[in-house]
N, C-alpha and C positions, 0 to 999 in steps of 0.2 A: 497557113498560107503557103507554108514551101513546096505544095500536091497541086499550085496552079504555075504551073512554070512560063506560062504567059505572062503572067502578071511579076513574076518576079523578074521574069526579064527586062521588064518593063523599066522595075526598080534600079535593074542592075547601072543600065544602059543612063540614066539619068542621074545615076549615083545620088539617090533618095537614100540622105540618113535620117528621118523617120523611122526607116524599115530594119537602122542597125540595131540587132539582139533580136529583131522579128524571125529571121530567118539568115543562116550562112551560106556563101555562095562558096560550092570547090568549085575548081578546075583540073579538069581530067589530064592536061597536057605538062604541067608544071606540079601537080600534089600537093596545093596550093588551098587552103580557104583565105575567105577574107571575107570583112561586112560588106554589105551591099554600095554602102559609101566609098567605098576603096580609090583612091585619086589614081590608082591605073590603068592604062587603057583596058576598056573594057576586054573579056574575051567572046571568041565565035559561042552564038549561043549555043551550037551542037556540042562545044567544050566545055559545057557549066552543067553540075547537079545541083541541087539545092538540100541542103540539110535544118531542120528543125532546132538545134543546139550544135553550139560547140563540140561536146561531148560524142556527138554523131559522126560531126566531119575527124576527129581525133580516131575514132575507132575504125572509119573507115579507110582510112591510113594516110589522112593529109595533116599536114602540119600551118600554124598559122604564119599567115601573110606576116611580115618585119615591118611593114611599110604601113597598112592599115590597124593593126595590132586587134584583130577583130576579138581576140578573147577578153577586151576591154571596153564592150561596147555594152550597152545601158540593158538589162534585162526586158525579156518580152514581158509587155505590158497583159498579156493572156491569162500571166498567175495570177495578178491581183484581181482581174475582174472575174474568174472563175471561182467555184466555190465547191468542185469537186474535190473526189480523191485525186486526183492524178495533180490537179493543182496549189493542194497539199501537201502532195509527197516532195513537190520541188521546192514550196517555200520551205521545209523543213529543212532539206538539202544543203538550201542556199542559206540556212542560219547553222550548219555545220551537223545535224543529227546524224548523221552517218561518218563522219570523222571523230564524235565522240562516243555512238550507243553503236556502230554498226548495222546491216542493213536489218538483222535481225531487231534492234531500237526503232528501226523507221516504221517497220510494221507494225509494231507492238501499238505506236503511236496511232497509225489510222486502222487499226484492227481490221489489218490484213493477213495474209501467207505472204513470206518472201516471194511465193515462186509467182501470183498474184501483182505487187508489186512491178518484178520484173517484167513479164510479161504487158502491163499496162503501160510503162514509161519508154519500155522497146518500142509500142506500137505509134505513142503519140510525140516521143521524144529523140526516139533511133539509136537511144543509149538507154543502159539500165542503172539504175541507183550507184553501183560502185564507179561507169563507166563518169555521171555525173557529176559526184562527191571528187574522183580524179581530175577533171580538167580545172576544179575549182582549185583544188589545191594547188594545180599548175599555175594558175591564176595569181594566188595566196604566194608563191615560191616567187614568182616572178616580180610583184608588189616589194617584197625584201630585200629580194638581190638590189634591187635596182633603187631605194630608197632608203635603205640603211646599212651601215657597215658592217651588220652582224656577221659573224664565221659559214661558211655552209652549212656546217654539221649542226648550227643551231636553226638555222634557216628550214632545215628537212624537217625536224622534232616542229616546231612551231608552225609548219606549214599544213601539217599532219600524215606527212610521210611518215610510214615505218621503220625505216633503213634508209642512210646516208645512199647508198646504191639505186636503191628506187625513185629515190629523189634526184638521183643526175639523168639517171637512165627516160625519166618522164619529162624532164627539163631539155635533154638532147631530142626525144621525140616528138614532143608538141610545138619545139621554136626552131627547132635545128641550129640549135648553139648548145653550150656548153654553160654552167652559171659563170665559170669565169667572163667567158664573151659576151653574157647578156649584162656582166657589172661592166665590161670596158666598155660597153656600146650607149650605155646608160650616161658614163663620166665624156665621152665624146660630144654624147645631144647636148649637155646641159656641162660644160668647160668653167664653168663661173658656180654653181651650184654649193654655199655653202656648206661648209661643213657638219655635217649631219648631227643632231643632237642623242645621246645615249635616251635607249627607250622611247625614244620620239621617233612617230611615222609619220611624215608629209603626203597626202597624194591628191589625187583629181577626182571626184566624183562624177562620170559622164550623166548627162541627159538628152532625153529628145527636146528640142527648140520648139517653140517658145517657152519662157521659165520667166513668170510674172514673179518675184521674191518678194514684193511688198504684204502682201496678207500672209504668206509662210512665213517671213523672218520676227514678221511683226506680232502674229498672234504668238509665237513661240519667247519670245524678248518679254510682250506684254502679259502674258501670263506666268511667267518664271516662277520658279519658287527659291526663295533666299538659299543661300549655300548648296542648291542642287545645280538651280542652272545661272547665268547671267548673258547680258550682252556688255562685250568687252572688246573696242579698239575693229570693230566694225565685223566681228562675229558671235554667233551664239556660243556657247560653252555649258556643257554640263558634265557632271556623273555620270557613271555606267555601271550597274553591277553586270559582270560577266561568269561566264561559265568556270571559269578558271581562275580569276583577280577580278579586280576592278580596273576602269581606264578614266580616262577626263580627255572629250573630243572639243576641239572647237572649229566648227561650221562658218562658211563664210561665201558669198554669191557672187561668181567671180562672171566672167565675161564666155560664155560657152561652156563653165564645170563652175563645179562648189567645192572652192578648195577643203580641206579635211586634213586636219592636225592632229594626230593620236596617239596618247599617251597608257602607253598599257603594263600593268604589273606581270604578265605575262604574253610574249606572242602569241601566242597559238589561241589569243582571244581574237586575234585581229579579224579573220572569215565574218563570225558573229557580230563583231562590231561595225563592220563594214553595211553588213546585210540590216544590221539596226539602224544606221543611219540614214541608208538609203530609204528604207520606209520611213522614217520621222521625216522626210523631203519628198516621199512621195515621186522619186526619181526616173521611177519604169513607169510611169503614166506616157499615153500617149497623146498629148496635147492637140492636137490635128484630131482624130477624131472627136477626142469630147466634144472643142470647142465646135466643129462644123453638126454634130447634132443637136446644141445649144441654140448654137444660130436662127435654126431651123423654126425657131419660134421667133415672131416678130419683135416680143414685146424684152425677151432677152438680147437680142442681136447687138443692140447699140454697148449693152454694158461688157459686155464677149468680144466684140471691136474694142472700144475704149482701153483695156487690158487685157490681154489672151494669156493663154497655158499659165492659169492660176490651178495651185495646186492644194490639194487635202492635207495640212499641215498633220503627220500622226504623231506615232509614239516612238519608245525603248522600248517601254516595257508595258503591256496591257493590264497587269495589275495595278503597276501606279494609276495606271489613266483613268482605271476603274476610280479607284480611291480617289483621285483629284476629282473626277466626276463627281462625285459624293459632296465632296465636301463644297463643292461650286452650287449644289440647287439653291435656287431662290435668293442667291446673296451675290455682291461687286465681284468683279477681275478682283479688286483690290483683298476684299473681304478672303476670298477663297485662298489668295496669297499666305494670306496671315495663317489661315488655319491649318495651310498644307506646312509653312514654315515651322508654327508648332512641333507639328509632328515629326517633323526633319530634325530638329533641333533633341527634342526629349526619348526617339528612338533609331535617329539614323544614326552610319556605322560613321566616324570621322575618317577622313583623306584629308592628306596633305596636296597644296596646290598652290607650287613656288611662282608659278606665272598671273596666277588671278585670284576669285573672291572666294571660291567654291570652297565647300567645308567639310557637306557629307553626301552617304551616299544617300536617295531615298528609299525607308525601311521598308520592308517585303513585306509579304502576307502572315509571315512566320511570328515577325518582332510586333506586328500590331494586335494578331488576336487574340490577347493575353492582357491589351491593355488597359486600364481602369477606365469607365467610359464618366465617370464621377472627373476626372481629370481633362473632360472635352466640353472648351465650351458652345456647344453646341446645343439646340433644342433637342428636348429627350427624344425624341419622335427622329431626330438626325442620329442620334446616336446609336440608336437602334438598328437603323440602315448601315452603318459604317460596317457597326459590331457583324452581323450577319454577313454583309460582304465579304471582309477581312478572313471572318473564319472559316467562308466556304470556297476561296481563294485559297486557304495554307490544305484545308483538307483535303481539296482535289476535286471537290462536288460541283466547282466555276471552272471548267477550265477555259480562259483567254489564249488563245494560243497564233501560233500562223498555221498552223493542223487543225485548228477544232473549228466545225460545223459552224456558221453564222449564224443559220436558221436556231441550231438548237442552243446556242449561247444566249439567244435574245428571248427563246423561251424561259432556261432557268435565269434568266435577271429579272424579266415581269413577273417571276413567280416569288422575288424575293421581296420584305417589306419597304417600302418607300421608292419603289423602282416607276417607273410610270414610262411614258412613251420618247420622252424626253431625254431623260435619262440614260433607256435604252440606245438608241438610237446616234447617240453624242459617243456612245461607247462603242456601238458595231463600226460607226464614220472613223474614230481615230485609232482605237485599239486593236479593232478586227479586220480593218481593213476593206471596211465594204466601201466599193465605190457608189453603191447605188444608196447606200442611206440618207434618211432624211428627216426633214425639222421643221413640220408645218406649223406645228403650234407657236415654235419660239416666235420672243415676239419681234426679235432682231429681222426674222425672215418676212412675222407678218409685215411689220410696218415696210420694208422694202420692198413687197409686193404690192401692199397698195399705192405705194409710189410711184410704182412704174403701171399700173393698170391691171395687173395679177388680182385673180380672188384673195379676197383677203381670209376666207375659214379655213380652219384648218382641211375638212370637207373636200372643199371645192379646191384648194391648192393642191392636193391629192390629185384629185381629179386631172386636173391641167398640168400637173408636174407628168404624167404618165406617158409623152412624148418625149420626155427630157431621160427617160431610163436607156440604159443602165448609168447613168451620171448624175443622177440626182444629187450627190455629195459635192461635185464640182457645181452643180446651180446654186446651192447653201453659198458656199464662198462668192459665187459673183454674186447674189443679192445680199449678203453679209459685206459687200466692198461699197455698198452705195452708201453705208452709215461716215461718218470721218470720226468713229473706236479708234484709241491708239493699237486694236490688231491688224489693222488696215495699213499700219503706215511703218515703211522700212525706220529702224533705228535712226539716230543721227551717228 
């Protein structure tokens, strides 16, 4: 969007946040970016460029607005709905692959050349892999200062700077403060601000408006699994295995953000966990378009009114989800609870968790395929599915990832035993991220389409669903919201 500068003027001028994280506005006269939302007076349109990322306006030597704080605005919604490489390369990014493997890791990943890579995110992005992996950690550094009392020199290591000096040096370039003056500036907004807990990070999770929370907080509460996740004191809570430790987040739907409490055995997981929680909430959606192309169908309009910017409840971790998938065919919310608890209990790792119920973490693909299938009580025909799963998960022949191919993951799942369309399709929606997947057969979607006047075959919903693309996973949720399922209904 940022190649029509008509339209982004348009944005600027009306201070449409919608469009923050679509596109960054600089200003030539001050050196200045900011979101498009920015509550200051606008400037002379001949004074504005428009950059595609943060990372662009950074390299081209403006520093962020103090006042709109635009390196904190919700990610473009373009990554999740694309399925390219270049779409790829940035979710990878933004779950930290290149502050842990290097750019040479990123490629290796989508079986490219570095120079490939660069090349590609320069053109679509106006920064290349290291210049974007930098503004996040700027991001990362700045999240620290200003929320916890850690020392700088732990601040840099954790943020995924190399050197204390590159670490100030990038913190005076991209805010034009100094980190001491971004922690005084911090203790001045918030003069009352509790005292900070050791290893606990407080923050905001931005979104685009509207954020329906009743079918996100509630399918996630309602389908828990014992000692991984709970709903506690009006948020979700769960485990994390991370790159580096484990964490225990707890989630909660505030009035304009989702507040987000993180507790980590190691900083320098925080990037990663951030970027996980934002996809378990579905957070870079853009709720304005889905719901106006939903609309567009008669027989949806009224339930898209009724509740708007309902969102794709997803995952952490796309293995688990796999797994839980499994173990959900043909059996209750309740039933699939028990089964996944099992497995949490007799192979998950234990955590400690002095504030609530949680116990472990849940086990990977490593600790399951190995295990006695005689110990699952499952129908043998289910257990046969788990076992294949699990093992083509630990060996690398599945891979679920925010890098891997949609198309070709949903191939090797139909090719595995007991996989069906179902199946697949519950695992592209919440694991992989597709916004367009979909669920004609279920019977949750059938019965609420003949409800509302929708074909009720599977067939023919196909058919009729094929106006509603690319959102067909947001149509699942609005006709999955006309049942009264406890996934439908926020917590008490």
């Amino acid at each position: 969007m940022h190649t029509d500068t008509e339209r982004c003027v348009r944005a600027v001028q009306s201070k449409e946040a919608r469009f923050d994280g679509v596109f960054f506005t600089a200003v030539r006269t001050t050196r200045i970016y900011c979101r498009p939302s920015c509550p200051a007076v606008p400037p002379k349109p001949e004074n504005m460029e428009f950059h595609p990322s943060a990372a662009s306006c950074q390299r081209a030597g403006y520093r962020a607005c103090k006042r709109c704080r635009p390196d904190t605005s919700p990610g473009s919604p373009e990554w999740n709905v694309r399925a390219d490489a270049v779409a790829r390369a940035v979710r990878l990014i933004q779950d930290g692959v290149v502050d842990r493997e290097g750019v040479p890791g990123l490629a290796r990943r989508l079986g490219w050349s570095t120079r490939q890579i660069e090349r590609q995110l320069l053109a679509e992005l106006g920064a290349g892999p290291l210049a974007l992996a930098r503004a996040q950690r700027a991001q990362t550094a700045r999240l620290l200062i200003e929320t916890t009392p850690m020392p700088f020199g732990e601040i840099a290591f954790a943020a995924g700077f190399s050197s204390i000096r590159t670490f100030n040096d990038t913190v005076r370039e991209v805010f034009a403060l100094t980190p001491g003056e971004l922690r005084s500036r911090a203790a001045r907004r918030s003069p009352a601000r509790p005292a900070a807990t050791p290893g606990v990070i407080s923050l905001r999770l931005p979104f685009r408006t509207p954020l329906e929370p009743s079918n996100l907080f509630g399918h996630l509460a309602a389908t828990a699994v014992p000692g991984v996740e709970e709903w506690r004191d009006g948020a979700y809570r769960r485990t994390l295995s991370l790159p580096y430790g484990h964490g225990i987040v707890a989630l909660a739907p505030r009035d304009g953000h989702i507040a987000c409490r993180l507790s980590l055995t190691d900083p320098r997981d925080l990037t990663h966990a951030i970027s996980r929680c934002r996809r378990l909430l579905d957070l870079d959606a853009d709720p304005v378009a889905v719901d106006e192309r939903l609309r567009a169908d008669p027989l949806l309009a009224p339930i898209v009114d009724r509740a708007p910017g309902r969102r794709v409840p997803g995952t952490v971790d796309p293995a688990e989800f796999a797994v839980r998938a499994v173990l959900g065919q043909q059996v209750s919310t309740a039933a699939a609870r028990t089964h996944a608890a099992r497995l949490v209990t007799a192979h998950g790792v234990p955590v400690d968790d002095p504030e609530g119920g949680l116990t472990h973490l849940f086990p990977g693909p490593d600790a399951l395929a190995a295990l006695d299938p005689e110990t699952l009580a499952l129908p043998r025909s289910r257990r046969t599915t788990l076992l294949t799963l699990v093992r083509a998960l630990a060996d690398g022949s599945l891979p679920l990832g925010p890098a891997d191919d949609r198309e070709e993951a949903r191939a090797r799942l139909l090719a595995l035993p007991g996989f069906g369309p179902w199946t697949t399709e519950i695992i592209a929606m919440r694991a992989l991220g597709d916004p367009d997947a979909f669920l004609p057969g279920d019977l949750g979607v059938r019965r609420a389409a003949e409800g509302l006047g929708l074909p009720g075959t599977p067939a023919a919903l196909t058919a009729r669903a094929a106006d509603w693309r690319p959102w067909r996973a947001y149509a699942v949720q609005y006709l999955w919201a006309t049942d009264d399922h406890p996934i439908n209904l926020l917590p008490a």
